[in-house]
C-alpha positions as CSV (number, residue, x, y, z in Angstrom):
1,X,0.0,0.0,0.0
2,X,1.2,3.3,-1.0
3,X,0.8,6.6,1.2
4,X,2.4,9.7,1.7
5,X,1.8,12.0,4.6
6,X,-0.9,15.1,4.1
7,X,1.0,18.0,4.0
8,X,-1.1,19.8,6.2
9,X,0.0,17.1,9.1
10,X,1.4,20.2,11.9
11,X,-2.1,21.7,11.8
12,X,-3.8,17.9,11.9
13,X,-1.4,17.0,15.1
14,X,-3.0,20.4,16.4
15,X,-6.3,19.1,16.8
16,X,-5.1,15.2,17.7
17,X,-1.7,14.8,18.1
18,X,-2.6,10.7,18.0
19,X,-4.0,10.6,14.8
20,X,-1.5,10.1,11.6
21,X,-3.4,11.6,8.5
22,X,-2.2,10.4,4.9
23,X,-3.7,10.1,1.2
24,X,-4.6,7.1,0.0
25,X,-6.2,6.2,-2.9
26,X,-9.9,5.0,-2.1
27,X,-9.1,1.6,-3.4
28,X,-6.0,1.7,-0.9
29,X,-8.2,2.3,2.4
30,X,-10.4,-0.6,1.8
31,X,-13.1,1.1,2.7
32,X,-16.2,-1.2,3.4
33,X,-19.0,-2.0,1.1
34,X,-21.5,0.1,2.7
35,X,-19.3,3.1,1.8
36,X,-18.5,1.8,-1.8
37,X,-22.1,1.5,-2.6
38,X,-23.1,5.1,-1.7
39,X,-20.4,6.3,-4.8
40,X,-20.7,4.0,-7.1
41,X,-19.4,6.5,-10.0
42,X,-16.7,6.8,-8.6
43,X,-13.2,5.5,-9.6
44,X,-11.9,4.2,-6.9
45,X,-8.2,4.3,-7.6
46,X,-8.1,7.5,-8.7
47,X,-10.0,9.2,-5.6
48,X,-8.1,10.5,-3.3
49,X,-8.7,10.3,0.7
50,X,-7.0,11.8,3.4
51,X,-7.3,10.0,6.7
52,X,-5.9,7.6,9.5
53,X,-7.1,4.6,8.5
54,X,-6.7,2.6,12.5
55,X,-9.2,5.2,13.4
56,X,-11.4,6.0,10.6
57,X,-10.8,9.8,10.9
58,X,-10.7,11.6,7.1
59,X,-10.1,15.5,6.3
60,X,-12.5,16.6,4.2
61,X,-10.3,19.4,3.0
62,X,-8.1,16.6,1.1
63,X,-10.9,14.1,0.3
64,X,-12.6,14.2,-2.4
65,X,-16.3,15.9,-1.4
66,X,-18.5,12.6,-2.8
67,X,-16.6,10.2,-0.8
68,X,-16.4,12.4,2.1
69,X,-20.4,12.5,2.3
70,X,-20.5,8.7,1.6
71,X,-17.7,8.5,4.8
72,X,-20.1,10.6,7.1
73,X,-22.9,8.8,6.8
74,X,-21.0,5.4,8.3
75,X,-18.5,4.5,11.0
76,X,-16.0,7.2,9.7
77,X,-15.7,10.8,11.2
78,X,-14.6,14.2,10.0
79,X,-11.8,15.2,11.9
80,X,-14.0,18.6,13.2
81,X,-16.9,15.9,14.7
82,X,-13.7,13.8,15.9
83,X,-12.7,16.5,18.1
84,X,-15.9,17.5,19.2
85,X,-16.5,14.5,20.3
86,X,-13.4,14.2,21.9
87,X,-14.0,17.3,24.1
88,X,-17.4,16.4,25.1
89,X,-16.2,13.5,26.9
């Protein structure tokens, strides 16, 4: 699997220094079926997604807007909600 680190990685580690954000392709993640299915135009190797993929986090800045709407509406979260959440614990 190939991945590079998002560039925008100090600002990330601002909001979570635990997470680890990189692009992936959307065939890369493995994203599950239920996620697939809700962008089924898309090309899957050639959409990007930015995310740490051992939490299911994404940036919507750097992930392309369909899958990122298709990621919200299952187990993923934006990393805003992630850190909301975070602080409401």
């Amino acid at each position: 699997m190939t991945s590079r680190a998002c560039p925008d990685w100090p600002t990330l580690m601002e909001l979570d220094p635990e997470l680890r954000f990189k692009h992936y392709t959307a065939a890369e993640a493995r994203l599950a079926a239920e996620v697939l299915m809700r962008v089924p135009a898309l090309t899957l190797p050639n959409i990007e997604i930015c995310c740490d993929l051992d939490h299911h986090v994404f940036y919507s800045e750097h992930t392309n807007p369909e899958l990122a709407a298709a990621l919200g509406g299952g187990d993923w979260l934006e990393i805003q909600e992630w850190t909301q959440r975070k602080r409401e614990q």
